[in-house]
N, C-alpha and C positions, 0 to 999 in steps of 0.2 A: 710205042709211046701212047697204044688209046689205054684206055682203065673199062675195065669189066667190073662190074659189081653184078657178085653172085647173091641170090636170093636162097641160103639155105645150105647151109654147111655140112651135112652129110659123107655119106662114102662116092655118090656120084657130082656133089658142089665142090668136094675136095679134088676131085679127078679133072673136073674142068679147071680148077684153080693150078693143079700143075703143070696144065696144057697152057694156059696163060702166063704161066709164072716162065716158060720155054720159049714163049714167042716175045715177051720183055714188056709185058703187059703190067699196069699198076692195077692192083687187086684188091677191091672191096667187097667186105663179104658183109652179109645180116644174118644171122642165126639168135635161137636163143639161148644156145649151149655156144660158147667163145672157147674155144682151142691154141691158148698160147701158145704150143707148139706147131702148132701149121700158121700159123701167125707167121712164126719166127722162122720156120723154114723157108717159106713161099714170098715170107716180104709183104703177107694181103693183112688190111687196116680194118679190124672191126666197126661198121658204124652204125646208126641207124638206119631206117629203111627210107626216107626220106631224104636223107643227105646222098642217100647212094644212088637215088633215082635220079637228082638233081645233076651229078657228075660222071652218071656212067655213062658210056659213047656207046656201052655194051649192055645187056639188063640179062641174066639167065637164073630164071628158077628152077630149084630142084628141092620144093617139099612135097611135102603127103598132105594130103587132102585129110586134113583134121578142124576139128570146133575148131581151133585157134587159126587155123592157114585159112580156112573158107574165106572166097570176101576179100582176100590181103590186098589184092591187086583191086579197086574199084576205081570209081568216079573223080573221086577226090586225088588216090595215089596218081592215078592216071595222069592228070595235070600236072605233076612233080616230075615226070620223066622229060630228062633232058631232049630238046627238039632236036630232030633228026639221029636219034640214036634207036640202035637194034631193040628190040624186046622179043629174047623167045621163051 
């Protein structure tokens, strides 16, 4: 029943998104490429990165360290994560 919001939908965001989608997890994912089809298979709700910080119990990133991902996590996001919820 908790919600993990994955940070980054890849081949290893998707791997964890199966292992949650097994344990009966509700699944929000951020990427900037959206995969309707793992969408649809796994049941995980694309949203923003912010709304997903707000409601995950869970937080797991899995980007690459590029211009655009530098930074994502800072000062500001920080304060968005729901209290008392995991960040790995």
């Amino acid at each position: 029943g908790k919600t993990i919001g994955i940070v980054g939908m890849g081949n290893i965001g998707k791997q964890v998104a199966a292992i949650a989608h097994g344990f009966g997890m509700h699944i929000l994912a951020f990427d900037a490429y959206k995969d309707p089809n793992i969408a649809r298979e796994l049941q995980c709700t694309y949203t923003d990165l912010k709304e997903l910080l707000k409601r995950a119990n869970i937080v797991s990133m899995h980007l690459p360290l590029t211009k655009e991902t530098h930074h994502i996590i800072n000062s500001t996001t920080l304060g968005h994560i729901k209290h008392g919820a995991l960040f790995i």
